[in-house]
PDB file of N, CA, C and O in Angstrom:
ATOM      1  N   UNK A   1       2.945  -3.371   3.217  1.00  0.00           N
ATOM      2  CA  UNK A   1       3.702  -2.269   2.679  1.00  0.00           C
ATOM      3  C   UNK A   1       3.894  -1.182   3.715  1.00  0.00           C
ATOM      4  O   UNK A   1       4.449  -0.137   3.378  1.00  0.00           O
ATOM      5  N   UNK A   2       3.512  -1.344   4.829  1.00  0.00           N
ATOM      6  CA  UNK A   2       3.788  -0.698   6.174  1.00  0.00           C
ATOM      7  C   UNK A   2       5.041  -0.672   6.702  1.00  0.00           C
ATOM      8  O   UNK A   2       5.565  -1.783   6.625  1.00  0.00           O
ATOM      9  N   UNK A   3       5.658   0.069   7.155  1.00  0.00           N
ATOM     10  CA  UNK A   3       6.735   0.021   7.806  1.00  0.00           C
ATOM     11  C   UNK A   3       7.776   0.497   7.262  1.00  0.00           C
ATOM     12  O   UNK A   3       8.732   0.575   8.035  1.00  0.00           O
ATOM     13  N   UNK A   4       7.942   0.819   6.302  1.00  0.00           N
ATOM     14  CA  UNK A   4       9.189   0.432   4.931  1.00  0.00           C
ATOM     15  C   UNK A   4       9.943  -0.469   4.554  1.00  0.00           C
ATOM     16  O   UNK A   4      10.905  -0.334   3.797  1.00  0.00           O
ATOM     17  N   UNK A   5       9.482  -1.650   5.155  1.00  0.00           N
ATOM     18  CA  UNK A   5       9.702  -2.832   4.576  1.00  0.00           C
ATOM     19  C   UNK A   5       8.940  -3.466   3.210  1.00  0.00           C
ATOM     20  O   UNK A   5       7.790  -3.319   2.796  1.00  0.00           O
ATOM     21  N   UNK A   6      10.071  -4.226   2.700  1.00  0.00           N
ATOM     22  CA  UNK A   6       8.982  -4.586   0.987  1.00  0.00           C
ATOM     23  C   UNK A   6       9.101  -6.608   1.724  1.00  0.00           C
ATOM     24  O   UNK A   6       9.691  -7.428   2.427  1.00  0.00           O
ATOM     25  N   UNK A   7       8.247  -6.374   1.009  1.00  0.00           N
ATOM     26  CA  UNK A   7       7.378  -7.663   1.552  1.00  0.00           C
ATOM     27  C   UNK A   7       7.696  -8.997   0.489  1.00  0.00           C
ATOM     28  O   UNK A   7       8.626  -8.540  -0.175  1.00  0.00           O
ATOM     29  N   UNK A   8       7.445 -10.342  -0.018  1.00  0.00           N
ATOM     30  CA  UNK A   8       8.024 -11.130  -0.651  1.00  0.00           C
ATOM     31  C   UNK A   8       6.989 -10.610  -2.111  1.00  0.00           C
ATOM     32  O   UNK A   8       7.527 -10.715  -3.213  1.00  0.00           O
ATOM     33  N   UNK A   9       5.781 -10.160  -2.054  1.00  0.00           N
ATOM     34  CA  UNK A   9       4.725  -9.831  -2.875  1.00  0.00           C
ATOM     35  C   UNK A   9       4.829  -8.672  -3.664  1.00  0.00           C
ATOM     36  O   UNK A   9       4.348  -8.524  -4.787  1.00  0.00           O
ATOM     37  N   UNK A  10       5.766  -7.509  -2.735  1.00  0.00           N
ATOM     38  CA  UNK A  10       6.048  -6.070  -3.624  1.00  0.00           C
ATOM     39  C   UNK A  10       7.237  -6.460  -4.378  1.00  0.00           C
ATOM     40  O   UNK A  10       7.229  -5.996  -5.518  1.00  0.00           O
ATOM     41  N   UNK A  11       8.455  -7.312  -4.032  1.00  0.00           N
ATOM     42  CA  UNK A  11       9.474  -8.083  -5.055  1.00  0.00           C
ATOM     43  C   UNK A  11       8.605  -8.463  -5.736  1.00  0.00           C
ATOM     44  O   UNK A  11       7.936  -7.635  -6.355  1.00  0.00           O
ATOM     45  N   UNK A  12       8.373  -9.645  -5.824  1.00  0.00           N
ATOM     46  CA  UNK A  12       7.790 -10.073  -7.024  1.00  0.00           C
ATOM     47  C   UNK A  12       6.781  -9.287  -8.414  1.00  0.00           C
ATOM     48  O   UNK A  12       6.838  -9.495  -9.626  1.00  0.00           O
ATOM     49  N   UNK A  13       5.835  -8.274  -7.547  1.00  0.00           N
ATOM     50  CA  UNK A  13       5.390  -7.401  -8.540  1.00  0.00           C
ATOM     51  C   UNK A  13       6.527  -6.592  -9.028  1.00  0.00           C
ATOM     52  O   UNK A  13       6.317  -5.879 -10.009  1.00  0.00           O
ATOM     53  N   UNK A  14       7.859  -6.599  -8.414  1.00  0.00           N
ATOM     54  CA  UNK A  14       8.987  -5.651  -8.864  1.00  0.00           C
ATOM     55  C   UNK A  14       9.469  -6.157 -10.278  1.00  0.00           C
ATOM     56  O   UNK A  14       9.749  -5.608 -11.343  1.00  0.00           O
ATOM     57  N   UNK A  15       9.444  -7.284  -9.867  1.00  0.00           N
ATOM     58  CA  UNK A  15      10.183  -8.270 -11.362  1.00  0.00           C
ATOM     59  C   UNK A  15       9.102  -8.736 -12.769  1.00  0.00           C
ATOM     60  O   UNK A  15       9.349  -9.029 -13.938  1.00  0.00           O
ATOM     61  N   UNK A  16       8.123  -8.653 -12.155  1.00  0.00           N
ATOM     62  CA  UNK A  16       7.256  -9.147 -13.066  1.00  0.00           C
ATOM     63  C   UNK A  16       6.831  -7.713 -13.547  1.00  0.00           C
ATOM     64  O   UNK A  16       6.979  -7.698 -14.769  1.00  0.00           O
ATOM     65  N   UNK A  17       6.294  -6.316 -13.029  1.00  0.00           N
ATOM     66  CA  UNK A  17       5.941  -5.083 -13.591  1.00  0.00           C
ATOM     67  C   UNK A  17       6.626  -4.067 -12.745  1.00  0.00           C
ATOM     68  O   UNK A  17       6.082  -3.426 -11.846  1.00  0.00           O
ATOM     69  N   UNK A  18       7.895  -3.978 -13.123  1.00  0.00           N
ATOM     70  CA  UNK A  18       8.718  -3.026 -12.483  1.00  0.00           C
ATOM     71  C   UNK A  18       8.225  -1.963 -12.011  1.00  0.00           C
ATOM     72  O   UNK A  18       8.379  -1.773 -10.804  1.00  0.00           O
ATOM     73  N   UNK A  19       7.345  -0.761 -12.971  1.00  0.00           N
ATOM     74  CA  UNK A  19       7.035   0.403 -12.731  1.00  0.00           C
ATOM     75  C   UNK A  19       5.498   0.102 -11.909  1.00  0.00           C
ATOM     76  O   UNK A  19       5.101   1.061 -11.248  1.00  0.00           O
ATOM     77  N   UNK A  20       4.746  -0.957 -11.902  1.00  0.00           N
ATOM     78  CA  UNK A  20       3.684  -1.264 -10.573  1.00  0.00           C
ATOM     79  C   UNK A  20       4.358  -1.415  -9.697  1.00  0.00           C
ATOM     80  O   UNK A  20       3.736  -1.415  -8.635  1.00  0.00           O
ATOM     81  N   UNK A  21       5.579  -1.577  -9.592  1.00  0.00           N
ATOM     82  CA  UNK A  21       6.373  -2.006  -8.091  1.00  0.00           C
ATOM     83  C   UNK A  21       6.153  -0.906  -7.519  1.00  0.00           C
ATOM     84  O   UNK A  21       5.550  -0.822  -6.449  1.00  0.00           O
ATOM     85  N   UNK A  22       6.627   0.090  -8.176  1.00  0.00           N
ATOM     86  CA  UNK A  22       7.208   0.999  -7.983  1.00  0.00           C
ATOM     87  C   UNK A  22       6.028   2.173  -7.595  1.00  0.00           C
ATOM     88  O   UNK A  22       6.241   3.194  -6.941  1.00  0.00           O
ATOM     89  N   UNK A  23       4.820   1.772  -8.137  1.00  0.00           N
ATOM     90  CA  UNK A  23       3.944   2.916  -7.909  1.00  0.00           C
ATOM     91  C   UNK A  23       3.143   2.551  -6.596  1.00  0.00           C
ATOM     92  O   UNK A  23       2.841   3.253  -5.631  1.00  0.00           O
ATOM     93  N   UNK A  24       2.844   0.927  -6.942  1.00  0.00           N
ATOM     94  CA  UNK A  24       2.210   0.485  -5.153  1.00  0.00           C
ATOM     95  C   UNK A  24       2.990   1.179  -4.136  1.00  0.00           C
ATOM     96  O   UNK A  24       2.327   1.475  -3.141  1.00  0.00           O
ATOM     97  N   UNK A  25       4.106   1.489  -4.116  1.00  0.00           N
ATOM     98  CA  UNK A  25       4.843   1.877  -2.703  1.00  0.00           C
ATOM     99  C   UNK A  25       5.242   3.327  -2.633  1.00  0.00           C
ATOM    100  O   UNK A  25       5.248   3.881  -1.533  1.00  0.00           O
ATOM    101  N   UNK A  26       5.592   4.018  -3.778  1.00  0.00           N
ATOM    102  CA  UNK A  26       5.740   5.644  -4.076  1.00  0.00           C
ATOM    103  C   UNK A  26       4.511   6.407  -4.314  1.00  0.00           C
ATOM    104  O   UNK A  26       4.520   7.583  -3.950  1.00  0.00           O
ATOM    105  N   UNK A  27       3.345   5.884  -4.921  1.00  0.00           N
ATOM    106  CA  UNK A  27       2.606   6.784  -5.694  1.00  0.00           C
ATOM    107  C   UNK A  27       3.919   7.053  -7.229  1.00  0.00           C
ATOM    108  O   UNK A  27       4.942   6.491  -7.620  1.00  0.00           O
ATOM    109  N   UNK A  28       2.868   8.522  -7.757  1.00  0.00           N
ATOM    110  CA  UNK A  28       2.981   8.838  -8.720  1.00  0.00           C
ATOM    111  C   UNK A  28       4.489   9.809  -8.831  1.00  0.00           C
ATOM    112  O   UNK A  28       4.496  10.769  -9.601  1.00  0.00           O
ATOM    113  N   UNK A  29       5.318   9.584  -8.283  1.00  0.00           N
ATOM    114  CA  UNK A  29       6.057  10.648  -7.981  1.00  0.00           C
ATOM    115  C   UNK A  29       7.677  10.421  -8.686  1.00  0.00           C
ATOM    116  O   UNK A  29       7.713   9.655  -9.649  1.00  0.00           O
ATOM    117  N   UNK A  30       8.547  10.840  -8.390  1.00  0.00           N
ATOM    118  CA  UNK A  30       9.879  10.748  -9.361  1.00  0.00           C
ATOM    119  C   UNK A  30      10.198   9.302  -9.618  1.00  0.00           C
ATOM    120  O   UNK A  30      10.326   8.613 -10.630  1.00  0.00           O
ATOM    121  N   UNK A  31      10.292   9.063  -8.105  1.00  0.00           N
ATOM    122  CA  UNK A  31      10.740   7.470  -8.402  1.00  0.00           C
ATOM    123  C   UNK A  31      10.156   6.480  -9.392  1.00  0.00           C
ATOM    124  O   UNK A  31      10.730   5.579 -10.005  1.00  0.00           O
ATOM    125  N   UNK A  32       8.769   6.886  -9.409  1.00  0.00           N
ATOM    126  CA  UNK A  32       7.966   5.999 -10.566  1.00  0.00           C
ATOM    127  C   UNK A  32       8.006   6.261 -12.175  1.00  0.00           C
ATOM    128  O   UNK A  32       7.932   5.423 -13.073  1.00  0.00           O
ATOM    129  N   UNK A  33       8.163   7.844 -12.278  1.00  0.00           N
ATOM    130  CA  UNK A  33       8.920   8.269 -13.570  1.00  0.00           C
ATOM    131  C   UNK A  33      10.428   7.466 -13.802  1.00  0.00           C
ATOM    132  O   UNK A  33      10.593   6.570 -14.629  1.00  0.00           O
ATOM    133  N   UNK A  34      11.292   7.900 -13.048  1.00  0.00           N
ATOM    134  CA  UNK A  34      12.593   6.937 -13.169  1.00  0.00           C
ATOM    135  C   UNK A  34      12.791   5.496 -13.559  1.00  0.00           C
ATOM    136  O   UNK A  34      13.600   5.005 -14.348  1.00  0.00           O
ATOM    137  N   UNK A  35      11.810   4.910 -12.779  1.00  0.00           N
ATOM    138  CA  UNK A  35      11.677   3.250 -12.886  1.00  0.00           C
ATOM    139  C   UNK A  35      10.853   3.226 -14.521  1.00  0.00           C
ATOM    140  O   UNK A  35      11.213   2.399 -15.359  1.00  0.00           O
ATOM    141  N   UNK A  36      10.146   3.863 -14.708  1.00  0.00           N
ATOM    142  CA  UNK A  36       9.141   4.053 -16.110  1.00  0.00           C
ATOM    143  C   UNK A  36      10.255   4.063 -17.357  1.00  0.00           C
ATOM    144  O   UNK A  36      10.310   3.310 -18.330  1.00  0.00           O
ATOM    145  N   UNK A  37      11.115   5.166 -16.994  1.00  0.00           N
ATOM    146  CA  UNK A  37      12.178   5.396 -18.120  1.00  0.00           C
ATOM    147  C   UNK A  37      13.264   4.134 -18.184  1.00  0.00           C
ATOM    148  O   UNK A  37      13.662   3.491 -19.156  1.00  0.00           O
ATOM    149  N   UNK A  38      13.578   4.033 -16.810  1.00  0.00           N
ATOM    150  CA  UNK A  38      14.944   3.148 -17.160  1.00  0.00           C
ATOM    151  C   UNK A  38      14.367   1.279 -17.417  1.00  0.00           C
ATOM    152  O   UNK A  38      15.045   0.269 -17.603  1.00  0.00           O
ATOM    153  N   UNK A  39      12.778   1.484 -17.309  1.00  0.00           N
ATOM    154  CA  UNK A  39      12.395   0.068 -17.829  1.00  0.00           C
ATOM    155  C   UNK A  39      11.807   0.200 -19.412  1.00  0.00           C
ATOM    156  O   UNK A  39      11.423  -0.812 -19.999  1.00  0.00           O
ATOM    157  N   UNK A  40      11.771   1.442 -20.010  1.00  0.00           N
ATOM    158  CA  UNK A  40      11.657   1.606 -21.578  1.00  0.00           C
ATOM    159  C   UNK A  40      13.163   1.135 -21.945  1.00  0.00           C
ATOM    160  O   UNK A  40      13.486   0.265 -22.754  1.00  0.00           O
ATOM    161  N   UNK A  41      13.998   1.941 -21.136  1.00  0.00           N
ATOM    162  CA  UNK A  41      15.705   1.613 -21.530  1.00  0.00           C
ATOM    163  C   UNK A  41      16.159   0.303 -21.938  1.00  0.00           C
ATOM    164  O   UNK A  41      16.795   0.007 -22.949  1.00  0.00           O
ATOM    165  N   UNK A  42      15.558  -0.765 -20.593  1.00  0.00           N
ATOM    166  CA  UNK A  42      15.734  -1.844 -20.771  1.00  0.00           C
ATOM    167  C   UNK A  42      15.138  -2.620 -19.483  1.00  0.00           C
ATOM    168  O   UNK A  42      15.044  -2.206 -18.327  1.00  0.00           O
ATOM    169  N   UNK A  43      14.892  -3.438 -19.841  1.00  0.00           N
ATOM    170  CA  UNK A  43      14.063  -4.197 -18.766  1.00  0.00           C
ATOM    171  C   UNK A  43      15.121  -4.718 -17.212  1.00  0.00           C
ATOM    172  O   UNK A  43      14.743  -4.926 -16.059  1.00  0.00           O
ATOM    173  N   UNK A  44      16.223  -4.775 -17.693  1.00  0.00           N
ATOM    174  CA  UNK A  44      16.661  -5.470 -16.112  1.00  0.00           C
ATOM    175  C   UNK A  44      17.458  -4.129 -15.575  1.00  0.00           C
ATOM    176  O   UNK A  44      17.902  -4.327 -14.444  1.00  0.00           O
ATOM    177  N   UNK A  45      17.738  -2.893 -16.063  1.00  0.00           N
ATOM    178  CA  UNK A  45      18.141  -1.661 -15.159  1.00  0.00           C
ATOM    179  C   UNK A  45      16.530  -1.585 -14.730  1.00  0.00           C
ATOM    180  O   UNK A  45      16.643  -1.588 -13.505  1.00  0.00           O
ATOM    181  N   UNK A  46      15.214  -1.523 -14.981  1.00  0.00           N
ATOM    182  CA  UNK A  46      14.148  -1.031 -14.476  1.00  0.00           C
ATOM    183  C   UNK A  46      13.742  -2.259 -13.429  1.00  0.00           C
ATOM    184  O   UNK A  46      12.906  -1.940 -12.584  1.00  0.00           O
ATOM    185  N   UNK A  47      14.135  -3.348 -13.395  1.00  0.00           N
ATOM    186  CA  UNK A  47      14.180  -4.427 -12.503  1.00  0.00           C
ATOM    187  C   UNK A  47      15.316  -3.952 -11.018  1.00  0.00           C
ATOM    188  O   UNK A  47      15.030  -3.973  -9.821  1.00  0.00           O
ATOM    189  N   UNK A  48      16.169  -3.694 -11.457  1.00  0.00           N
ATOM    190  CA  UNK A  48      16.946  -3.023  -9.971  1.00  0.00           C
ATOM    191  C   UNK A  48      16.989  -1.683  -9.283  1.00  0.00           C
ATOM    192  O   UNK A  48      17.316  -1.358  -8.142  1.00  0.00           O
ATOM    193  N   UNK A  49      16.485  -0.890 -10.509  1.00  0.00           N
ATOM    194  CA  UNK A  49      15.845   0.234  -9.740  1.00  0.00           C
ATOM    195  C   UNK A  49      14.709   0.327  -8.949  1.00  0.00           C
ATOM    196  O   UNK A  49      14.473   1.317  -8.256  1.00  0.00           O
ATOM    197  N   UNK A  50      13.985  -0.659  -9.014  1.00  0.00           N
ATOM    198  CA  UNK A  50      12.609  -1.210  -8.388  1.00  0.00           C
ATOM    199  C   UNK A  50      13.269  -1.648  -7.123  1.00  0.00           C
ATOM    200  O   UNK A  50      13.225  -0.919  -6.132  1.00  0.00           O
ATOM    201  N   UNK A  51      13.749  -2.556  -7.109  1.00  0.00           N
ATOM    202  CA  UNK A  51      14.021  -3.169  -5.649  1.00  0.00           C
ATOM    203  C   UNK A  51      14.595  -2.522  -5.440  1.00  0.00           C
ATOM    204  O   UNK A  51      14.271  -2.253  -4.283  1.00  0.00           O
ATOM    205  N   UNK A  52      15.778  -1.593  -5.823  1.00  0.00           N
ATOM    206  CA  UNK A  52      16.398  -0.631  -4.851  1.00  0.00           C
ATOM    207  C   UNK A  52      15.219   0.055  -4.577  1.00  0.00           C
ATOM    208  O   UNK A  52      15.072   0.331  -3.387  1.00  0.00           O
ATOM    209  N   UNK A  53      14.377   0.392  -5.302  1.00  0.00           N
ATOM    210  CA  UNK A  53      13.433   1.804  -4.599  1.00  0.00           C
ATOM    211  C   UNK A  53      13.016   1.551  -3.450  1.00  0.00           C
ATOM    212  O   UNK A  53      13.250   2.189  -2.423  1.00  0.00           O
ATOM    213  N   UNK A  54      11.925  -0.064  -3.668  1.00  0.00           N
ATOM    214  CA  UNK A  54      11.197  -0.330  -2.476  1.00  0.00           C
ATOM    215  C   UNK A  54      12.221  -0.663  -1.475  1.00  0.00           C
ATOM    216  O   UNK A  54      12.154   0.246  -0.648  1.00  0.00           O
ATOM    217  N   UNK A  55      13.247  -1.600  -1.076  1.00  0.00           N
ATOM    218  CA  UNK A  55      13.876  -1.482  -0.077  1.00  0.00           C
ATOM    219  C   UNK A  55      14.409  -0.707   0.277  1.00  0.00           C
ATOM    220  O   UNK A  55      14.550  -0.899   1.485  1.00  0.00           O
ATOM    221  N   UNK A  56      14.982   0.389  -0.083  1.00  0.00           N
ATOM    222  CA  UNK A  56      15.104   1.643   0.040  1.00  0.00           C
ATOM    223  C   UNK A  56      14.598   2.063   1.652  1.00  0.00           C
ATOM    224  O   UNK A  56      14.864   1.702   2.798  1.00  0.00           O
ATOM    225  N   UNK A  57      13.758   2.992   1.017  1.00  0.00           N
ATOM    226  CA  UNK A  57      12.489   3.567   1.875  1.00  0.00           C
ATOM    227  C   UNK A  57      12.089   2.682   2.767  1.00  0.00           C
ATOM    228  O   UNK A  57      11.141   2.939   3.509  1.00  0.00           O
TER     229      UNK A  57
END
């Protein structure tokens, strides 16, 4: 999780627990609220907000 690269392991926790994706690589911070809400919304917007996050950054 070094570098800002997401790795084949932070995907996969992306898809399987979106908002753990999201906190292994942000912490506790907006992005993980965001991913939290838009995966109550519905599960596959909180699935691409995840991988956008982590590849992202």
């Amino acid at each position: 999780m070094a570098g800002g690269k997401a790795t084949c392991i932070d995907i996969l926790v992306a898809i399987v627990v979106p908002p753990l994706g999201v906190f292994l690589k942000h912490g506790c911070g907006h992005e993980f609220w965001i991913c939290l809400l838009l995966t109550f919304l519905g599960y596959i917007p909180g699935i691409i907000y995840t991988v956008y996050a982590i590849t992202k950054y």
